[in-house]
C-alpha positions in Angstrom: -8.8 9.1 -55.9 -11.5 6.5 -56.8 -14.4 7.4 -59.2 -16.8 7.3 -56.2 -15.3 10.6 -54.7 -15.0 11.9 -58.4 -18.4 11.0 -59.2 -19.8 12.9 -55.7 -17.2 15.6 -56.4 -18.8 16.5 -59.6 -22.7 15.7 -58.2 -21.5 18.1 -56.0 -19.8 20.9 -58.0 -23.3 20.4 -60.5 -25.4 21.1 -57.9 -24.0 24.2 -56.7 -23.3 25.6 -60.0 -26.9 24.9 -60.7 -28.3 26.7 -56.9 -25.7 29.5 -57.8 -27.5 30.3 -60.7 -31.0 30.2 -59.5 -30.1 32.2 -56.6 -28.3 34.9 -58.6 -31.0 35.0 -61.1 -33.4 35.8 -58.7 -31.9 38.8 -57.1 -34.0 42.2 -58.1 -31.4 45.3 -59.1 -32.0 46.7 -55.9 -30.3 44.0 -53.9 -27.5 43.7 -56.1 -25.0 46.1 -54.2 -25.2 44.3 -50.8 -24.7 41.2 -52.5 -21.4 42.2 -54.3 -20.6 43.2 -51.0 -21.2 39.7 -49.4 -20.2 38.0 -52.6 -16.7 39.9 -51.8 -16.2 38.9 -48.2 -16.9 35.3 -49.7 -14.1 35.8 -51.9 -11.6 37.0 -49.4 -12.3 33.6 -47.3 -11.1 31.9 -50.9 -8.4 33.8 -50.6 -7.0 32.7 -47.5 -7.7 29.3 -48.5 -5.9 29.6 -51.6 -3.0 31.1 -49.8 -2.3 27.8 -47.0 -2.9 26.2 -50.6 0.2 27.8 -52.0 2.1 27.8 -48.6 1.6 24.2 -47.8 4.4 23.1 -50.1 2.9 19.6 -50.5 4.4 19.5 -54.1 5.3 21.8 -56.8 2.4 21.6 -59.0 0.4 22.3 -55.1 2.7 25.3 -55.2 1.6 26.7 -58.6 -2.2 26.1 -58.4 -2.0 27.7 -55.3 0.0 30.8 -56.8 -2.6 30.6 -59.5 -5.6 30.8 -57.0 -3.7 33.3 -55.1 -3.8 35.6 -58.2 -7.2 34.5 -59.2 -8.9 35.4 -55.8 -7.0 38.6 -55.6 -7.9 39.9 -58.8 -11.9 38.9 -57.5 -11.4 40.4 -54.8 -10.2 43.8 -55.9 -12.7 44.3 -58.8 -15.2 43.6 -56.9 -15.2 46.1 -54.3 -13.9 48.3 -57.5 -17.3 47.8 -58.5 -19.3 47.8 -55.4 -17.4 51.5 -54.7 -18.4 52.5 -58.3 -22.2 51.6 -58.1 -22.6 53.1 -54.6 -21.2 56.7 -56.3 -24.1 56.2 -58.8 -26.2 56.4 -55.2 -24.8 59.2 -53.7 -26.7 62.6 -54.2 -24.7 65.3 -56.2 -24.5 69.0 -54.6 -26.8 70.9 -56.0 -25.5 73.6 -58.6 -27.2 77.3 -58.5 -28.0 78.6 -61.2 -26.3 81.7 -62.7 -28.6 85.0 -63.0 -27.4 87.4 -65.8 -28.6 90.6 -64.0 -26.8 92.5 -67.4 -29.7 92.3 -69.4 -30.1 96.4 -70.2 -26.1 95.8 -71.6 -27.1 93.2 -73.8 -30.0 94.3 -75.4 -28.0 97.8 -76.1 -25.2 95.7 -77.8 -27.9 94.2 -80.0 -29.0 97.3 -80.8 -25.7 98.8 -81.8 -25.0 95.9 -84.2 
């Protein structure tokens, strides 16, 4: 590769690391859920990248990155909606629990008395 298509790779890698973090930095609490969500199906598409990546057989150390994105992507991809399912129970509305009368209130104040 010549150092013009290093130079733009990195201009270009520096650039979107810098939008990525102004973007994400900027997302209220509230939308954070649906993003996960979206953020996951984003990492699924890497996924399937890095698999062709690892099938391609182009050489071996092709072969291993690939593995290594492979493993990388699915581990993303799994926590993630680990986490998305996690803060959507925090969301969901618990079954309200009845409270419990003691109608035995003549027992327990004889009790009291007899001790």
């Amino acid at each position: 590769m010549s150092s013009e298509v290093i130079i733009a790779a990195l201009y270009v890698f520096a650039l979107a690391a810098f939008l990525g973090y102004q973007l994400i930095s900027r997302v209220p609490p509230l939308l954070h859920t649906p993003l996960m969500s979206a953020t996951n199906a984003i990492s699924g598409i890497s996924l399937v990248g890095s698999l062709v990546t690892a099938g391609a057989h182009y050489n071996a150390l092709s072969t291993w990155l690939g593995f290594i994105a492979v493993t990388a992507s699915t581990i993303n991809v799994v926590g993630g909606f680990m986490i998305t399912d996690r803060m959507l129970r925090m969301f969901k509305r618990q079954p309200a629990v009845k409270p419990v009368v003691n109608n035995d209130k003549k027992d327990s104040t004889e009790e009291q008395e007899r001790a």
